[in-house]
C-alpha positions in Angstrom: -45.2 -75.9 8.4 -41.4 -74.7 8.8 -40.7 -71.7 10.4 -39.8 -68.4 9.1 -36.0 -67.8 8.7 -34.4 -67.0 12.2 -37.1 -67.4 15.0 -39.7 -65.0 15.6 -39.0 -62.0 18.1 -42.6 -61.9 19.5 -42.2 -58.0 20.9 -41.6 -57.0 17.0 -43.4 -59.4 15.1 -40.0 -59.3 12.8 -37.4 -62.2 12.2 -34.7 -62.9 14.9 -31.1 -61.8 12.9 -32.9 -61.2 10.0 -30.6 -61.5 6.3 -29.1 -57.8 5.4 -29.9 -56.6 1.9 -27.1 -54.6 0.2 -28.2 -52.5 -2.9 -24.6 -51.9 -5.0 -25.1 -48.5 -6.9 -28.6 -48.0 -6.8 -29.5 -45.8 -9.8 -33.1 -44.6 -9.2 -35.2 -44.1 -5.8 -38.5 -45.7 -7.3 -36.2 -48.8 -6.9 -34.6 -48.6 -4.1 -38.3 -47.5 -2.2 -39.8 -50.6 -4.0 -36.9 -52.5 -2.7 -37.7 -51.2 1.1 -41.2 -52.2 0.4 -40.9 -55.6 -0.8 -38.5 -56.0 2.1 -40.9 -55.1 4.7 -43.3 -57.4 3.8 -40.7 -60.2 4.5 -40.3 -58.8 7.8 -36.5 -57.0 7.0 -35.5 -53.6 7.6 -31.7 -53.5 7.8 -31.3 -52.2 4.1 -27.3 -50.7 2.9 -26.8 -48.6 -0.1 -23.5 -48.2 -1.3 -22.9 -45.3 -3.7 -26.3 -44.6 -4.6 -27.1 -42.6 -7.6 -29.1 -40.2 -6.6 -28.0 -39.5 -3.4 -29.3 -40.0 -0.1 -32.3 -39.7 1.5 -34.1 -39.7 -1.9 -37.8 -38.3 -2.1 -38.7 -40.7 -4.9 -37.3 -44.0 -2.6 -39.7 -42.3 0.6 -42.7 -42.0 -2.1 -42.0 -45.6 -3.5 -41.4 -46.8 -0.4 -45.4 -47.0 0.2 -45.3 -46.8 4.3 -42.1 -49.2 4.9 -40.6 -46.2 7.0 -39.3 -48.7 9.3 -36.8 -49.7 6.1 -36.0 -45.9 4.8 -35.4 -43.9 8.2 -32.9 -47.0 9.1 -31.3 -47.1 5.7 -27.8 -47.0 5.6 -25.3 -45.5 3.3 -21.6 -46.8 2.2 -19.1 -45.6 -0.1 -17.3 -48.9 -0.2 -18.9 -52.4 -0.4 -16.3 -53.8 2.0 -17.7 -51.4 5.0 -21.0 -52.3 4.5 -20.6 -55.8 4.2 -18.1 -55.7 7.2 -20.2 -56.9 9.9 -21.6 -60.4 8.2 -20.3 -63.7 8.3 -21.7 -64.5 5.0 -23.3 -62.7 1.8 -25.0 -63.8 -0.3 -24.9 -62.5 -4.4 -27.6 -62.6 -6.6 -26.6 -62.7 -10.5 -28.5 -64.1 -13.5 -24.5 -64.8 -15.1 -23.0 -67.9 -14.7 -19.3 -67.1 -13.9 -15.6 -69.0 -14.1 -14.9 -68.3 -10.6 -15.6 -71.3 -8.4 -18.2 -70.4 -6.0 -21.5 -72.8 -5.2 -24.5 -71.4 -7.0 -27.4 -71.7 -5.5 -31.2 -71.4 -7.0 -33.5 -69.2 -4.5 -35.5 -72.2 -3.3 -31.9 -74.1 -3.2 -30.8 -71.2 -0.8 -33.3 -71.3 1.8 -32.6 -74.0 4.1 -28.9 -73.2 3.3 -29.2 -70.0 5.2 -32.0 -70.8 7.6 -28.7 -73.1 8.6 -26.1 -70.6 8.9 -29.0 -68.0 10.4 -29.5 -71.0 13.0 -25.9 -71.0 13.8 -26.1 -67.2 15.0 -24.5 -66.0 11.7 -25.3 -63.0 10.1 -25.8 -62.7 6.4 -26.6 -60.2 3.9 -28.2 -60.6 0.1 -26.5 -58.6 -2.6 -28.5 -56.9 -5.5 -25.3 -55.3 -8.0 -26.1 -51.9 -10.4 -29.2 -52.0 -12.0 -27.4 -51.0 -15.4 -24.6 -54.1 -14.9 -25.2 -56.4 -12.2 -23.1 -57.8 -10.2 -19.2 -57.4 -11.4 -17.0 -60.0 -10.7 -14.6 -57.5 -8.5 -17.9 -57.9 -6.1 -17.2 -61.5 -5.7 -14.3 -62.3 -5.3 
């Protein structure tokens, strides 16, 4: 059996240098609470909003977030997506779009090993979820 991304830190139970997940405009807190959720139960915590909706902290995101605390108390916020990106080597953006810039695409099961790789190198990356309403825009690619 492979092993998780990263290596296991066996004082946390969590992932060594987990990936960064990066929510861009996050319109509603169900979401963004579901989002903390789901990412808990992969064993990441290191969640950045930038311009959220709603504001921040958001009751609903707290209610929705169904006991990943963890996630929501260590939330944080950004007004641009360059600062919260600023500290990894690599992101990674998630679009249903197919796009004229050239950029390697990747399926979710074709990403894996590629960033179990770079993670293995001591890299730090993030995943990148655009607006609910939009997506991702190409100004957050480029």
């Amino acid at each position: 059996m492979s092993e998780p991304i990263g290596s296991a830190k066996p004082e946390t139970g969590g992932i060594a240098n987990p990936p960064v997940i990066i929510l861009i405009e996050p319109q509603l807190g169900d979401n963004i609470g579901k989002a903390a959720r789901a990412m808990l139960n992969c064993g990441l915590v290191d969640l950045r909003l930038v311009r959220p909706r709603d504001g921040w902290p958001n009751e609903r995101a707290t209610a929705n977030a169904s006991g990943a605390d963890i996630v929501i108390d260590n939330t944080k916020v950004f007004e641009r997506e360059e600062d919260a990106l600023a500290d990894l080597n690599r992101v990674y953006v998630t679009t249903a779009r197919t796009r004229d810039a050239i950029k390697p695409v990747f399926t979710p099961k074709g990403l894996a090993p590629e960033m179990r790789a770079v993670i293995g190198r001591g890299e730090k990356v993030g995943v990148m979820f655009g607006p609910e309403r939009t997506g991702v825009r190409n100004e957050h690619i480029a």
